[in-house]
N, CA, C and O atoms as a Maestro MAE file, in Angstrom:
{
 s_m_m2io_version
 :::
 2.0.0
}

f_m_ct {
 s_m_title
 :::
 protein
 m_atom[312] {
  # First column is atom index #
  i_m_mmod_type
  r_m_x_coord
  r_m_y_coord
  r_m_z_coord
  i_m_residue_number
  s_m_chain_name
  s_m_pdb_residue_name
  s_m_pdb_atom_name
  i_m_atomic_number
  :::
  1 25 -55.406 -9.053 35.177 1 A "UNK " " N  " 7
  2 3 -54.305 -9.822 35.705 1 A "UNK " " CA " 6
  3 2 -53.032 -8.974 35.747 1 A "UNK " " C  " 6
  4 15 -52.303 -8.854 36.732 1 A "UNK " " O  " 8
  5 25 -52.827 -8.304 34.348 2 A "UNK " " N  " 7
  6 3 -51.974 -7.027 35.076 2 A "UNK " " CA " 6
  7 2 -51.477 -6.372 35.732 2 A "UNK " " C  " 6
  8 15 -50.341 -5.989 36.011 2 A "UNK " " O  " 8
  9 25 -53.021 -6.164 36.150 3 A "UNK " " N  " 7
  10 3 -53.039 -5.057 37.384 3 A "UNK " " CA " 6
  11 2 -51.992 -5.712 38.828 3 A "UNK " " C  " 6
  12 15 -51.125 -5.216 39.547 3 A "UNK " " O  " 8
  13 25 -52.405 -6.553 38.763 4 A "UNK " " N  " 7
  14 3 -51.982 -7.269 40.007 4 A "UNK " " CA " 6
  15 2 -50.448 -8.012 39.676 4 A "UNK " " C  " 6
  16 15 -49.984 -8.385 40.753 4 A "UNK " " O  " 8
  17 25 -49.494 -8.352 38.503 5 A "UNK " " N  " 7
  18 3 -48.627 -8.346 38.361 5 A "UNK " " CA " 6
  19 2 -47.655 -7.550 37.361 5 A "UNK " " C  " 6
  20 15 -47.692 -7.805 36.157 5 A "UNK " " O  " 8
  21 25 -46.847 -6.653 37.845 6 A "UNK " " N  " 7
  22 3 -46.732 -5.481 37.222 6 A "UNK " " CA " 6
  23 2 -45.362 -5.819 36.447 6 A "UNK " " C  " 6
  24 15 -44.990 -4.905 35.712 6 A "UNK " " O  " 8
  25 25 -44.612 -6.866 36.473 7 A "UNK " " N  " 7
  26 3 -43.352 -7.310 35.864 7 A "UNK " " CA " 6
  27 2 -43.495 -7.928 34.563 7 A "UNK " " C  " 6
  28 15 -42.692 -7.996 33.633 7 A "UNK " " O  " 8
  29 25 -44.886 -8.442 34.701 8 A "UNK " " N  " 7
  30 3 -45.359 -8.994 33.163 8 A "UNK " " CA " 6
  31 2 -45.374 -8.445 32.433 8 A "UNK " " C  " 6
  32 15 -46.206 -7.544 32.534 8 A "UNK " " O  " 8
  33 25 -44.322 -8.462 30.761 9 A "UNK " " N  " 7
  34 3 -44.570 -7.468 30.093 9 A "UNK " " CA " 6
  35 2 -45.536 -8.394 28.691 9 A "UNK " " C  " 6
  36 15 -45.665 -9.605 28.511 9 A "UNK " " O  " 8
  37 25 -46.061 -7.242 27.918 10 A "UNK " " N  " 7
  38 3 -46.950 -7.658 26.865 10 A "UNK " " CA " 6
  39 2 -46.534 -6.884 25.324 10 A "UNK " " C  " 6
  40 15 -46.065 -5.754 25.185 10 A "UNK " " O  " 8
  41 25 -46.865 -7.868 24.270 11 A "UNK " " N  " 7
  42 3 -46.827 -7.185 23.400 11 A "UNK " " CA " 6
  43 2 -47.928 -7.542 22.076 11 A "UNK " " C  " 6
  44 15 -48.195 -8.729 21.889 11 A "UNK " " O  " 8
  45 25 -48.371 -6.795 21.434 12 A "UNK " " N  " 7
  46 3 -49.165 -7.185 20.435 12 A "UNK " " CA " 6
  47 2 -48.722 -7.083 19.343 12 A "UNK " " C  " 6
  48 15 -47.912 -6.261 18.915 12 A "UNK " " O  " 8
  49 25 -49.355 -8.119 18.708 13 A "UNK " " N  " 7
  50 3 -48.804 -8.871 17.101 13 A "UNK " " CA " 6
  51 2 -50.132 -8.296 16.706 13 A "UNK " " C  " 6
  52 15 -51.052 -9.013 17.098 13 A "UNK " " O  " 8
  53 25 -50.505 -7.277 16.082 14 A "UNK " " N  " 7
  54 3 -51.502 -6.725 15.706 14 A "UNK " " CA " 6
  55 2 -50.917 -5.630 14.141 14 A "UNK " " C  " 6
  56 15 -49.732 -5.307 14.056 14 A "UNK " " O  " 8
  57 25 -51.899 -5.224 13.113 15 A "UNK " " N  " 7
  58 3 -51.532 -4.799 12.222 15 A "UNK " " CA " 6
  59 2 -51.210 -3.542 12.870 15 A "UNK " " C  " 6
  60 15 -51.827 -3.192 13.876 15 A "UNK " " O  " 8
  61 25 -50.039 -2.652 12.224 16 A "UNK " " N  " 7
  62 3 -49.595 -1.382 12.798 16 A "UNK " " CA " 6
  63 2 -48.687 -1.829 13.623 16 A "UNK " " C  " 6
  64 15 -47.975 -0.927 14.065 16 A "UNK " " O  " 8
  65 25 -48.329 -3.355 14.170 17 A "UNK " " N  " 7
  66 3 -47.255 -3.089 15.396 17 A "UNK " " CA " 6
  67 2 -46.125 -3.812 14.200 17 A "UNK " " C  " 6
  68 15 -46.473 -4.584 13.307 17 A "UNK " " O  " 8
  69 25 -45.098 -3.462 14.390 18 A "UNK " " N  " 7
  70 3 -44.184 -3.744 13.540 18 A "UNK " " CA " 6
  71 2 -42.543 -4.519 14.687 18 A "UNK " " C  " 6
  72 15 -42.140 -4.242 15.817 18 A "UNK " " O  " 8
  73 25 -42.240 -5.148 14.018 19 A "UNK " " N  " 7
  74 3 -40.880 -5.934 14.413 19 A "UNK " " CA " 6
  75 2 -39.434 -5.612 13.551 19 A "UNK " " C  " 6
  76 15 -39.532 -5.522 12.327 19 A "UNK " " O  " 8
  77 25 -38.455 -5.486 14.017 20 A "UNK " " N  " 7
  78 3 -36.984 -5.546 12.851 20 A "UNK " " CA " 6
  79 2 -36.724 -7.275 13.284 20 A "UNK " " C  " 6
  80 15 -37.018 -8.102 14.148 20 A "UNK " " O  " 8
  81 25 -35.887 -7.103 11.886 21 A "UNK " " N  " 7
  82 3 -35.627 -8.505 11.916 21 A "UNK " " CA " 6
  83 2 -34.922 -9.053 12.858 21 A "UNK " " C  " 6
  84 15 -35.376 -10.108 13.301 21 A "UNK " " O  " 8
  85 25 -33.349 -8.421 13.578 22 A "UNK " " N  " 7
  86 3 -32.892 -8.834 14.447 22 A "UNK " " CA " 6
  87 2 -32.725 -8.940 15.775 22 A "UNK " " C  " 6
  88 15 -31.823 -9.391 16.480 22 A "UNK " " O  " 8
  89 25 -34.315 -8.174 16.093 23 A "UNK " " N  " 7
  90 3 -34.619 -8.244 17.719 23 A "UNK " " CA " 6
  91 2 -35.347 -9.717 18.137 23 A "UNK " " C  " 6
  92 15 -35.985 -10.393 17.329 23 A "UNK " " O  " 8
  93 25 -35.231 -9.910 18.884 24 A "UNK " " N  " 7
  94 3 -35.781 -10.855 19.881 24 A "UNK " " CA " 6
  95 2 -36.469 -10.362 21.022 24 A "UNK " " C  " 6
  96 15 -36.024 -9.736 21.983 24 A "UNK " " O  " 8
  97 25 -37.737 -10.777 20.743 25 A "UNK " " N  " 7
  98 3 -39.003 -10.564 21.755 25 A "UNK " " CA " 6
  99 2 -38.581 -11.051 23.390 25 A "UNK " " C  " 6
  100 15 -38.131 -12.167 23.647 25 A "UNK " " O  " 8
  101 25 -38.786 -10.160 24.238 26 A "UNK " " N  " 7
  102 3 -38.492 -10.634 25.831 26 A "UNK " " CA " 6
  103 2 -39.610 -10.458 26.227 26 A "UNK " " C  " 6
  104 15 -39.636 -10.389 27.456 26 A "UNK " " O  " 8
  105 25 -40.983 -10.304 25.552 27 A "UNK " " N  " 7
  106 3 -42.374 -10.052 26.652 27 A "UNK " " CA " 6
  107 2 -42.823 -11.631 26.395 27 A "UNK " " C  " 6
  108 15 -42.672 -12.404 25.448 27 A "UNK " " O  " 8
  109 25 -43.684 -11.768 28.195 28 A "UNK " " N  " 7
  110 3 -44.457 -12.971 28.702 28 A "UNK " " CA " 6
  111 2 -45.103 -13.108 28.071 28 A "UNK " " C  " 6
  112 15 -44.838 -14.219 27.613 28 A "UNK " " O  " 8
  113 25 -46.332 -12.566 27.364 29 A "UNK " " N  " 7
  114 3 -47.474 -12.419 26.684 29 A "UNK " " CA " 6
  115 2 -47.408 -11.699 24.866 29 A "UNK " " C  " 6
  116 15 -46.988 -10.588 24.542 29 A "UNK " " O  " 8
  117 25 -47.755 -12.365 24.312 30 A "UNK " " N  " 7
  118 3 -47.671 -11.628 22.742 30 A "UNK " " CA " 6
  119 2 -49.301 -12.347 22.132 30 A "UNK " " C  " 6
  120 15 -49.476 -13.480 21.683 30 A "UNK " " O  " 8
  121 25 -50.327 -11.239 22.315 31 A "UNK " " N  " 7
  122 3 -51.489 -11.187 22.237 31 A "UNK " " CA " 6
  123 2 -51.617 -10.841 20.346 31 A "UNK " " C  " 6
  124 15 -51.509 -9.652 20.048 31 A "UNK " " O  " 8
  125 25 -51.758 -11.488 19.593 32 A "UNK " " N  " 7
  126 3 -52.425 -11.129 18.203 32 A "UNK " " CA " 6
  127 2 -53.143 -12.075 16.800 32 A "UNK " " C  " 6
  128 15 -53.510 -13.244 16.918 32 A "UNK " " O  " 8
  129 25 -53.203 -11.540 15.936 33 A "UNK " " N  " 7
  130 3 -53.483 -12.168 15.059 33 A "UNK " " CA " 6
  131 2 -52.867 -12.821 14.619 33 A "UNK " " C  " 6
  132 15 -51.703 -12.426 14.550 33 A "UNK " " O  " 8
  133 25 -53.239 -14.607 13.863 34 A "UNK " " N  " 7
  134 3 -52.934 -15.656 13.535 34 A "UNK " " CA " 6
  135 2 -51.778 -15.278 12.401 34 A "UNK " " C  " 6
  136 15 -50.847 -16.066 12.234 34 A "UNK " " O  " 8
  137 25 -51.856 -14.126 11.673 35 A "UNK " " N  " 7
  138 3 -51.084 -13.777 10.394 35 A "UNK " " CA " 6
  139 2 -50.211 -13.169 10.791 35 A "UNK " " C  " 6
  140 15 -49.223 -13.650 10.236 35 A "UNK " " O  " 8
  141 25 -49.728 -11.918 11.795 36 A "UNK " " N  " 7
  142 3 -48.792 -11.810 12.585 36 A "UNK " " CA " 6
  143 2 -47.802 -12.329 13.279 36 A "UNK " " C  " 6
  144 15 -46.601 -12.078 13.371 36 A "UNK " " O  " 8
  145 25 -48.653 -13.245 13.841 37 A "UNK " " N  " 7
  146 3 -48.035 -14.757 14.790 37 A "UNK " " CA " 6
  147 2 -46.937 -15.347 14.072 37 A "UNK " " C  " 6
  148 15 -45.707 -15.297 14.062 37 A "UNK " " O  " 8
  149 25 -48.111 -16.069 13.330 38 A "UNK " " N  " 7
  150 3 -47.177 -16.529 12.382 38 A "UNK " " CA " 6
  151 2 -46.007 -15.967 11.514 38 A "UNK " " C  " 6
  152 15 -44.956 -16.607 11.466 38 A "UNK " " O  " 8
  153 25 -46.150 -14.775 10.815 39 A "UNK " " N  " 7
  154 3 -45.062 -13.661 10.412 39 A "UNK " " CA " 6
  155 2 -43.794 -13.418 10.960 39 A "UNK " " C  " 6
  156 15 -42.720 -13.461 10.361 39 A "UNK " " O  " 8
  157 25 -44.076 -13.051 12.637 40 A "UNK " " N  " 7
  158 3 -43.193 -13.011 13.598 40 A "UNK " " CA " 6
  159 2 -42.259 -14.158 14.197 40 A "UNK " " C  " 6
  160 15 -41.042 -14.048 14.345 40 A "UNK " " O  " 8
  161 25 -42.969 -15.188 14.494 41 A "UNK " " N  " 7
  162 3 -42.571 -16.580 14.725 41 A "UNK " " CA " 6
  163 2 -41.644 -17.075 13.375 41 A "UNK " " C  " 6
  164 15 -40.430 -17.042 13.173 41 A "UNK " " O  " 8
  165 25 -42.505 -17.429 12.757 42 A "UNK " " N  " 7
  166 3 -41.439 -17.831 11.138 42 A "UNK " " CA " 6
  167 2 -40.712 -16.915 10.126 42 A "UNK " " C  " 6
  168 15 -39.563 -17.161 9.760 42 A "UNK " " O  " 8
  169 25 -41.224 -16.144 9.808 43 A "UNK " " N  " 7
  170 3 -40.854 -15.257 8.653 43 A "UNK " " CA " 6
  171 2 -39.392 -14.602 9.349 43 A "UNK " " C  " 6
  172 15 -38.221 -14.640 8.971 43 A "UNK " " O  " 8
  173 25 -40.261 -13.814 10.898 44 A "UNK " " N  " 7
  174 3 -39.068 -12.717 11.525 44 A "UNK " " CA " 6
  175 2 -38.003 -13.128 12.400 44 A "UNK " " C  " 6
  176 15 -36.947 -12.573 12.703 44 A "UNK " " O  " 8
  177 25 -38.795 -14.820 12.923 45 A "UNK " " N  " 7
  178 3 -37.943 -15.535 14.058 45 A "UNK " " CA " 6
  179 2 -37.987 -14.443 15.183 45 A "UNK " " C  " 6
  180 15 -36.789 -14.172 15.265 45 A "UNK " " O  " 8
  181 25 -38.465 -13.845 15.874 46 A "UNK " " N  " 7
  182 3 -38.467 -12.686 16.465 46 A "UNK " " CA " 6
  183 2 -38.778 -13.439 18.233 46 A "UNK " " C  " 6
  184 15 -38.639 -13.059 19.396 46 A "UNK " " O  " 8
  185 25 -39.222 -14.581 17.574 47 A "UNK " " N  " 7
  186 3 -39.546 -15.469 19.362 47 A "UNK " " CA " 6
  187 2 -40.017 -16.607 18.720 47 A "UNK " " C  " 6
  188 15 -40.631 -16.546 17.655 47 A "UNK " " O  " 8
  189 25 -39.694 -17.938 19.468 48 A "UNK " " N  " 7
  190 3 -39.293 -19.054 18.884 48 A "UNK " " CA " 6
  191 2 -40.690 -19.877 19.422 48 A "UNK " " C  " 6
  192 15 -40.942 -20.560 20.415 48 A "UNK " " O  " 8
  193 25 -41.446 -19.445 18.244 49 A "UNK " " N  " 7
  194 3 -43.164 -20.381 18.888 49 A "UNK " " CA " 6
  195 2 -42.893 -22.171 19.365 49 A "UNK " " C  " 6
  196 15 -43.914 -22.845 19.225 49 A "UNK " " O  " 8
  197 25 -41.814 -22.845 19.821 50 A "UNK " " N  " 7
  198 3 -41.882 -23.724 20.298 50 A "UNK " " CA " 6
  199 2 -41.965 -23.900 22.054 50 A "UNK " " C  " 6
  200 15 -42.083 -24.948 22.690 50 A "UNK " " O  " 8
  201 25 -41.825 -22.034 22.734 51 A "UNK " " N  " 7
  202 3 -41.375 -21.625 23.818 51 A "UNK " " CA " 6
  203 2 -43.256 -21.363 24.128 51 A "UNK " " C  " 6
  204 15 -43.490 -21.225 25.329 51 A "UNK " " O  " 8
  205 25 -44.231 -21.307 23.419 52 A "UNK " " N  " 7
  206 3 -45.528 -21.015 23.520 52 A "UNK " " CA " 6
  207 2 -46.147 -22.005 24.680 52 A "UNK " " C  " 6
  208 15 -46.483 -23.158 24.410 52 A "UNK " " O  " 8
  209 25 -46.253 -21.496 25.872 53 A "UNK " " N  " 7
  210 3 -46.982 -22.401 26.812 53 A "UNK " " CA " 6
  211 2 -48.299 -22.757 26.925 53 A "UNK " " C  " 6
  212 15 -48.632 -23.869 27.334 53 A "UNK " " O  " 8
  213 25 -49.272 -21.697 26.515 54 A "UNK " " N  " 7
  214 3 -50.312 -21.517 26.384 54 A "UNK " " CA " 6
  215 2 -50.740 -20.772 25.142 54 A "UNK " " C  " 6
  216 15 -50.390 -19.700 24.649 54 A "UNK " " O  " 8
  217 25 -51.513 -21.595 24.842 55 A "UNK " " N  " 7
  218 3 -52.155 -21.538 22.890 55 A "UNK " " CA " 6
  219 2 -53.556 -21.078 23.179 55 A "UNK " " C  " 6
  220 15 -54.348 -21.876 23.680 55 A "UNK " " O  " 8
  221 25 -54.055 -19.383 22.792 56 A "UNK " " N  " 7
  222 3 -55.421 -19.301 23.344 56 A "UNK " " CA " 6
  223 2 -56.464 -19.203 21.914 56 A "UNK " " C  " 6
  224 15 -55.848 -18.418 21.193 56 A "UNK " " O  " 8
  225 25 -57.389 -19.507 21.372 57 A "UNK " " N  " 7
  226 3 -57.962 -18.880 20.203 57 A "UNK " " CA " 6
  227 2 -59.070 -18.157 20.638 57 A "UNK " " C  " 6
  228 15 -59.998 -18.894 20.971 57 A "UNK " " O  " 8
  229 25 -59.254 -17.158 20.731 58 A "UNK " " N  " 7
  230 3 -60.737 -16.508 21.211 58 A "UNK " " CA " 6
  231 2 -61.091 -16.482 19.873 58 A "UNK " " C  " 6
  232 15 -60.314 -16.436 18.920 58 A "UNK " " O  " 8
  233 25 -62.371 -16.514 19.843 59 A "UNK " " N  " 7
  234 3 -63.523 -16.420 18.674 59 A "UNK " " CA " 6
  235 2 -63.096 -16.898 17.801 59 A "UNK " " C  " 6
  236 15 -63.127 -16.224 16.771 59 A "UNK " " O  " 8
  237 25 -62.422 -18.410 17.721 60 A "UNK " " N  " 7
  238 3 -62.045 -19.034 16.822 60 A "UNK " " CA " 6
  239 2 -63.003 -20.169 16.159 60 A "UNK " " C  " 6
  240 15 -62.538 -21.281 15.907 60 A "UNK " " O  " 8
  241 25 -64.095 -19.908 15.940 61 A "UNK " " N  " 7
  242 3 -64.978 -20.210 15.504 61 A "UNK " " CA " 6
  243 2 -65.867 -19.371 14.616 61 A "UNK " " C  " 6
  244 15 -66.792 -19.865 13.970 61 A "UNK " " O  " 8
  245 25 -65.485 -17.777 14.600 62 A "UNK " " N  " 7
  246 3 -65.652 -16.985 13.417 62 A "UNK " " CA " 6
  247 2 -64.357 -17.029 12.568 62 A "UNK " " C  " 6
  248 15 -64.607 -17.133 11.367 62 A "UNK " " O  " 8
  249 25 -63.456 -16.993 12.776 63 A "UNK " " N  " 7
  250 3 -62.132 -16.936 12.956 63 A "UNK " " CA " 6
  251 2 -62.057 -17.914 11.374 63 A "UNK " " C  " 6
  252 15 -61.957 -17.539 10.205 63 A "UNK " " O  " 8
  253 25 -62.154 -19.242 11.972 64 A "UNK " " N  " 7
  254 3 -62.478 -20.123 11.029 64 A "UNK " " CA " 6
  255 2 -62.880 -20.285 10.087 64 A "UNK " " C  " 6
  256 15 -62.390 -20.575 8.996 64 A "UNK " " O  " 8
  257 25 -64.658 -19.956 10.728 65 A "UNK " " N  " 7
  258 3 -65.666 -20.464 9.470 65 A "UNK " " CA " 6
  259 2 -65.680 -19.345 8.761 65 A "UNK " " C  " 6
  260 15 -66.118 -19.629 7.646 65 A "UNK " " O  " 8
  261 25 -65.392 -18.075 8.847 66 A "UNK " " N  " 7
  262 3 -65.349 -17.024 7.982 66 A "UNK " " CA " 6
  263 2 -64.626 -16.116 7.714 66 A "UNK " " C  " 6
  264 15 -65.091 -15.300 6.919 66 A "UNK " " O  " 8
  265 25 -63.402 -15.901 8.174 67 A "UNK " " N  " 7
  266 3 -62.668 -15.086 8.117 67 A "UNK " " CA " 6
  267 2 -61.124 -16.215 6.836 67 A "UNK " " C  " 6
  268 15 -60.195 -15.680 6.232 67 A "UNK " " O  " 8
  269 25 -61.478 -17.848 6.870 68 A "UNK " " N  " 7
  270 3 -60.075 -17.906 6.328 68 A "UNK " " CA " 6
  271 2 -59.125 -18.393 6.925 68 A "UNK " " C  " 6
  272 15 -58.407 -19.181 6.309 68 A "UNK " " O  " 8
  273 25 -58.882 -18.125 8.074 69 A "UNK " " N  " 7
  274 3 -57.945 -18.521 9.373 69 A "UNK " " CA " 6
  275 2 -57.839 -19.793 9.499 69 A "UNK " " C  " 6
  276 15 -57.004 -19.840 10.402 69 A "UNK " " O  " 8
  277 25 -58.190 -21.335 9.134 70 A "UNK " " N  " 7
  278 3 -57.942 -22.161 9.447 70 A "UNK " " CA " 6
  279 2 -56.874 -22.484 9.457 70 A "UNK " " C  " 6
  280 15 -56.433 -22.982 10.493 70 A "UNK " " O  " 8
  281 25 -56.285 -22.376 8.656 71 A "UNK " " N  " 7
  282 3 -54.764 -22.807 8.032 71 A "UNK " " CA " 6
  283 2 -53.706 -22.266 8.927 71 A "UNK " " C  " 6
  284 15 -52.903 -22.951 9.560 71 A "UNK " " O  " 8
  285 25 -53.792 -20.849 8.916 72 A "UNK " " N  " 7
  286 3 -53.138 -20.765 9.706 72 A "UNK " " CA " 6
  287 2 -52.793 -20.565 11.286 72 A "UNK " " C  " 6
  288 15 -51.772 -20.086 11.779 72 A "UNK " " O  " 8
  289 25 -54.433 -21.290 12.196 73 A "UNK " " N  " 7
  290 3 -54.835 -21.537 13.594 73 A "UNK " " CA " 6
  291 2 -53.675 -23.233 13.492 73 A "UNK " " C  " 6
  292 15 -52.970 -23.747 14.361 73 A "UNK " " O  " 8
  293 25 -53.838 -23.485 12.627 74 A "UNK " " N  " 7
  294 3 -53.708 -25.022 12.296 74 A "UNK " " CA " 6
  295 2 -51.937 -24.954 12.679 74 A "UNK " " C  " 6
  296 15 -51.355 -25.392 13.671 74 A "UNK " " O  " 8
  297 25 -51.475 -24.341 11.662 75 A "UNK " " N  " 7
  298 3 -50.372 -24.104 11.529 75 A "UNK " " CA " 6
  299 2 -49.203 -23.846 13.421 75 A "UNK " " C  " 6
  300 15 -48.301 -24.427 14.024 75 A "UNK " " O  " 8
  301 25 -50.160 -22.501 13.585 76 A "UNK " " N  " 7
  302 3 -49.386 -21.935 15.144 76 A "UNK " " CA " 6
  303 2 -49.634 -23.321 16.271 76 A "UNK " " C  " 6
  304 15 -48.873 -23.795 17.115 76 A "UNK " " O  " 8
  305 25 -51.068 -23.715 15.853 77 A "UNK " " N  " 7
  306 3 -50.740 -24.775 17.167 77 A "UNK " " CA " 6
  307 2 -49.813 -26.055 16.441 77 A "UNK " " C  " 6
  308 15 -49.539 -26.863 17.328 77 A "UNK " " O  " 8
  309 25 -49.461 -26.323 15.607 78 A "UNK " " N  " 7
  310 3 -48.552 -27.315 15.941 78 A "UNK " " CA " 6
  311 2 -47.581 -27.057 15.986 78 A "UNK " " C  " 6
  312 15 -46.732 -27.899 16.278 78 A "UNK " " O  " 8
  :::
 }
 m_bond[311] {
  # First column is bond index #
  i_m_from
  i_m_to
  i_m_order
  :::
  1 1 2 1
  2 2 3 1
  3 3 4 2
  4 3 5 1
  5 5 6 1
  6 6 7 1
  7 7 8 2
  8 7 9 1
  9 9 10 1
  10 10 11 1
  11 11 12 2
  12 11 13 1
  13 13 14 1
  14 14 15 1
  15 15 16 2
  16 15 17 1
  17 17 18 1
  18 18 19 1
  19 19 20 2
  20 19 21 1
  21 21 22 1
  22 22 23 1
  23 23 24 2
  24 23 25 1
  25 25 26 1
  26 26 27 1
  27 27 28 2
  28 27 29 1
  29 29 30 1
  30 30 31 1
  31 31 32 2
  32 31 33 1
  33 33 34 1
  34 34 35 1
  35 35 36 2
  36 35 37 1
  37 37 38 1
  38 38 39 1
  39 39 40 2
  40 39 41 1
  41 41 42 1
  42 42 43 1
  43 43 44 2
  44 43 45 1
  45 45 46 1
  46 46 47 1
  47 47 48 2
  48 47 49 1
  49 49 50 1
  50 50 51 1
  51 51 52 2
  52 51 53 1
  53 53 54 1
  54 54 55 1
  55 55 56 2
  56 55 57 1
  57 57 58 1
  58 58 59 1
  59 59 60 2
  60 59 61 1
  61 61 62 1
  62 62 63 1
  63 63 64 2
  64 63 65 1
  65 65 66 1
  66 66 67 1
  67 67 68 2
  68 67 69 1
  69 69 70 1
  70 70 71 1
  71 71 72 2
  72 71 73 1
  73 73 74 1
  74 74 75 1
  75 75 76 2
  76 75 77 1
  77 77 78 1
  78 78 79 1
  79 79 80 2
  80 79 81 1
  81 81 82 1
  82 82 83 1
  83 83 84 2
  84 83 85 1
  85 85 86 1
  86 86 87 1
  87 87 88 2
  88 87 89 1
  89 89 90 1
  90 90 91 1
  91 91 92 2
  92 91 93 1
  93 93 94 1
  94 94 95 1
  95 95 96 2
  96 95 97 1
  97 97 98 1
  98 98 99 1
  99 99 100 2
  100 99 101 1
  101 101 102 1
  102 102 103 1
  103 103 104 2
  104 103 105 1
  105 105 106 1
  106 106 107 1
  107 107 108 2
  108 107 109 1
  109 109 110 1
  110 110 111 1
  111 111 112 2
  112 111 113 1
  113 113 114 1
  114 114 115 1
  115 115 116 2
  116 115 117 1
  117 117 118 1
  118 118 119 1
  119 119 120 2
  120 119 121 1
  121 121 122 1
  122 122 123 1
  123 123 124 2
  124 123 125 1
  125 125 126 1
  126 126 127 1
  127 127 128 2
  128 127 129 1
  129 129 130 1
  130 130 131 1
  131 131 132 2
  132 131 133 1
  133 133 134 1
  134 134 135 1
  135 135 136 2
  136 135 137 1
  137 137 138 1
  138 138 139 1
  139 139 140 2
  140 139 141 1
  141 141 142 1
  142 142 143 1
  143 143 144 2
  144 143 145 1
  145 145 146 1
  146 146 147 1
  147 147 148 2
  148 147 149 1
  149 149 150 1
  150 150 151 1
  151 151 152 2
  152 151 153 1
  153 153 154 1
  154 154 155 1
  155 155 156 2
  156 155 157 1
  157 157 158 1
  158 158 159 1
  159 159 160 2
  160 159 161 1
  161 161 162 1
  162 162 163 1
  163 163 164 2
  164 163 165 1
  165 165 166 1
  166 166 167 1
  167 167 168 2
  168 167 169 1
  169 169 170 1
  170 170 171 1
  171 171 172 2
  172 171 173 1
  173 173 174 1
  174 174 175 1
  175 175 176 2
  176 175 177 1
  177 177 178 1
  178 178 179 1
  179 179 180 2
  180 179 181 1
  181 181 182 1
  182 182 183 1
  183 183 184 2
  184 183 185 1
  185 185 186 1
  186 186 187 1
  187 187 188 2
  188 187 189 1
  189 189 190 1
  190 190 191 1
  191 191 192 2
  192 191 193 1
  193 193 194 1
  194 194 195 1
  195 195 196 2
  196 195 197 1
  197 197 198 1
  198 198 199 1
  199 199 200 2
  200 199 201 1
  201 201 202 1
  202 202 203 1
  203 203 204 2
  204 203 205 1
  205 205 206 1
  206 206 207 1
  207 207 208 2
  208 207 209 1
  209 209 210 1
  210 210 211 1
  211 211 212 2
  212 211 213 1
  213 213 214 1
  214 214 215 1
  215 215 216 2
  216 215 217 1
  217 217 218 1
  218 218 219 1
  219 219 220 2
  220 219 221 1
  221 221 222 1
  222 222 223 1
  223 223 224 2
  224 223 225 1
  225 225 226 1
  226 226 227 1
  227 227 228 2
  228 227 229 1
  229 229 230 1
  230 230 231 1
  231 231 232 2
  232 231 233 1
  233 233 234 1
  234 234 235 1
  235 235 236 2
  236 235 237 1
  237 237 238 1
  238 238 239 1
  239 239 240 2
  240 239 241 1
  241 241 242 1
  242 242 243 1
  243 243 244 2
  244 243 245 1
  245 245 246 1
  246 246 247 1
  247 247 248 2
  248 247 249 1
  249 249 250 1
  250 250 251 1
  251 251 252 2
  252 251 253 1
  253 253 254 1
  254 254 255 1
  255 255 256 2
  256 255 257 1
  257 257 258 1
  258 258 259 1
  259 259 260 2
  260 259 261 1
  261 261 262 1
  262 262 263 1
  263 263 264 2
  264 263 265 1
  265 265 266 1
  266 266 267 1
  267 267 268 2
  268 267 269 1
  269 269 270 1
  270 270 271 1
  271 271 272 2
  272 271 273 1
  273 273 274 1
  274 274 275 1
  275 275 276 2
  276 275 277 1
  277 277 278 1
  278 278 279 1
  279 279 280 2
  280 279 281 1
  281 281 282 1
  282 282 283 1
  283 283 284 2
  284 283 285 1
  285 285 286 1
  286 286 287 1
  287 287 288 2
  288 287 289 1
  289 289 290 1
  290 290 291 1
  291 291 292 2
  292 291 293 1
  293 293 294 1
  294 294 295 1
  295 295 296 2
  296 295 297 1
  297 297 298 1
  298 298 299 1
  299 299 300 2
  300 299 301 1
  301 301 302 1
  302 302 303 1
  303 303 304 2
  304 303 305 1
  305 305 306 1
  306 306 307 1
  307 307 308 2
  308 307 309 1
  309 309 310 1
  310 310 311 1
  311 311 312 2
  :::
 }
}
C-alpha cells in the first residue's frame, strides 16, 4: 500500500525504536507491539491513542493465549 501512496508516513513501536518524551508523533501508521503502544500512548503521551482509527491485532490469538498480552490488547482497544 505504500508503494502506491508515498506521503504516508510510518513508524514502529518495536523494541530498539525509542521515543523522547517531548516529541509528538506525526506518522499515519505506528505498527508495534502491545507494550510499546501502550508505553508510547500513556507513559510517553507521544500520540494520543484516542486519535486510533483502526485497531489491528495480527496473531492475536498467540498473542494472548501465550505470550501474556491480554491485558494489555484489552487495555489499547479501549
Amino acid at each position: 500500500m505504500a508503494q502506491f501512496c508515498p506521503d504516508i508516513k510510518l513508524k514502529f513501536a518495536v523494541r530498539g525504536e525509542e521515543v523522547t518524551h517531548n516529541c509528538k508523533l506525526k506518522d499515519h501508521i505506528v505498527i508495534g507491539t502491545p507494550g510499546k503502544i501502550l508505553d508510547w500512548g500513556l507513559k510517553y503521551r507521544v500520540f494520543d491513542l484516542k486519535k486510533i482509527r483502526v485497531f489491528v491485532l495480527d496473531e492475536a490469538d498467540v498473542m494472548i493465549a501465550t505470550q501474556g498480552h491480554h491485558d494489555q490488547c484489552i487495555r489499547i482497544h479501549k
